[in-house]
C-alpha positions in Angstrom: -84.1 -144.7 77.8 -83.0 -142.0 80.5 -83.1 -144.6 83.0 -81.1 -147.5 81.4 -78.4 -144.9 80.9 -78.3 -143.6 84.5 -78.5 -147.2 85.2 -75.0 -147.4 83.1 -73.4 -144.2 83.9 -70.8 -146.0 86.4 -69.8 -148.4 84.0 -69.6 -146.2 81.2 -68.3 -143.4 82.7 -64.7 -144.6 82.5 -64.3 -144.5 78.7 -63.0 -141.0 79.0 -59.7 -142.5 80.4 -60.4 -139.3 83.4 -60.1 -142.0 86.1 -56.9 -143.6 87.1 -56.6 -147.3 86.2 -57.5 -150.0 88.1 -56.4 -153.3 88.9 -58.0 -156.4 87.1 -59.6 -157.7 90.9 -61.0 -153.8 91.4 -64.7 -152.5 89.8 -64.2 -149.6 87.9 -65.7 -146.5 89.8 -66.1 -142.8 88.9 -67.9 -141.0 92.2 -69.9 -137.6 92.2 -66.6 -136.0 93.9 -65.0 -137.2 90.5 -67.3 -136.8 88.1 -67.8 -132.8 89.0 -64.4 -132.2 87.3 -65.0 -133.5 83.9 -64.7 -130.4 81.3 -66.4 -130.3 78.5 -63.1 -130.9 76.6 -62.8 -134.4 78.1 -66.6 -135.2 77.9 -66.3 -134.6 73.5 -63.2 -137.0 74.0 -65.4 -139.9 75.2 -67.3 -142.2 73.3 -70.6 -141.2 72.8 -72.7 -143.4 75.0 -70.4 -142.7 77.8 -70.5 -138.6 77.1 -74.7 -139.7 77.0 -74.7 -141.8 80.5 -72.4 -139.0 82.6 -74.7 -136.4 81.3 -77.7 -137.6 82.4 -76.2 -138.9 85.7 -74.8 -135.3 86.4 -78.5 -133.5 84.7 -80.3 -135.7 87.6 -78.4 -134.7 89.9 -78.5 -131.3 89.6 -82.3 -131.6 88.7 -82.6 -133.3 92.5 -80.4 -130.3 93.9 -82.9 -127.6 92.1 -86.2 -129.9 93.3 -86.9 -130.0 89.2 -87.1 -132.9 86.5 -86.2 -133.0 83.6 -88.7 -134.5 81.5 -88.0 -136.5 78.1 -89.6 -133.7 75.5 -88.9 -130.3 74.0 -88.0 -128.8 77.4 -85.8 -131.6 78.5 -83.9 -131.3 74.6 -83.9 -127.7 75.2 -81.2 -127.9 78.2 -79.2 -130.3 75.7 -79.2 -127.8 73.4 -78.4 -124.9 76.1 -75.3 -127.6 77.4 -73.9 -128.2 74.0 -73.9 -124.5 73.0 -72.4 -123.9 76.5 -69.6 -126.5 76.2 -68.9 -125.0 72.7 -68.4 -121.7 74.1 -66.6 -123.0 77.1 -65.0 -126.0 76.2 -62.7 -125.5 79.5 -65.7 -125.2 81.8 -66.6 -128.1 83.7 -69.5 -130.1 82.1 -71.3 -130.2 85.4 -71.0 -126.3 85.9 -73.1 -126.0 82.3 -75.5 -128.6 82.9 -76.1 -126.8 85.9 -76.7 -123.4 84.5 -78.6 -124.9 81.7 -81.1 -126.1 84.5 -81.2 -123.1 86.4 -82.4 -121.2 83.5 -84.8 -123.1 82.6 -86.1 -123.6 85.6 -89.2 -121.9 85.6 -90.3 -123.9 82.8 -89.6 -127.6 84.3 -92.1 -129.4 85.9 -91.3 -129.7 90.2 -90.0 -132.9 92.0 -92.7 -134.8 93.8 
């Protein structure tokens, strides 16, 4: 399931209405540079399987950065829970900054990248 999101992310990202419209001839796009700036605030607005695909697109990411993954059991739910408590608290903050910090402290506890 992780992967057929990731695999979606790019189209799905845009249900937000964070990017700029496009023209009709264009393919909708949201880049890394882009996606960094989505608060928490604007990631509740979206529609749930887009909130879902630029998670996990912006989770693997930071997962690469750390050299971690984040596996598909209780330790990959706990840094779901640890990101929506954090956007709760923060719903300002950007969502990458609190999947990030979520990562980082679990760290210790995810298995390393091959």
């Amino acid at each position: 399931m992780l992967t057929k999101l990731l695999a979606a992310a790019g189209a799905l990202m845009l249900a937000g209405g964070t990017a700029q419209a496009q023209t009709a001839t264009s393919a909708p796009t949201l880049t890394f540079e882009r996606a960094v700036f989505i608060t928490c605030r604007e990631a509740h607005a979206m529609q749930s399987e887009a909130r879902k695909a630029i998670a996990y697109y912006l989770a693997e990411y930071s997962a690469r950065y750390r050299g971690v993954t984040i596996p598909e059991d209780s330790r990959g739910a706990q840094i779901g829970y640890l990101v929506r408590g954090g956007c709760t608290l923060y719903p300002d903050e950007y969502l990458f900054a609190v999947i990030d910090h979520a990562i980082v402290s679990e760290m210790a506890r995810l298995p390393k990248r091959q």
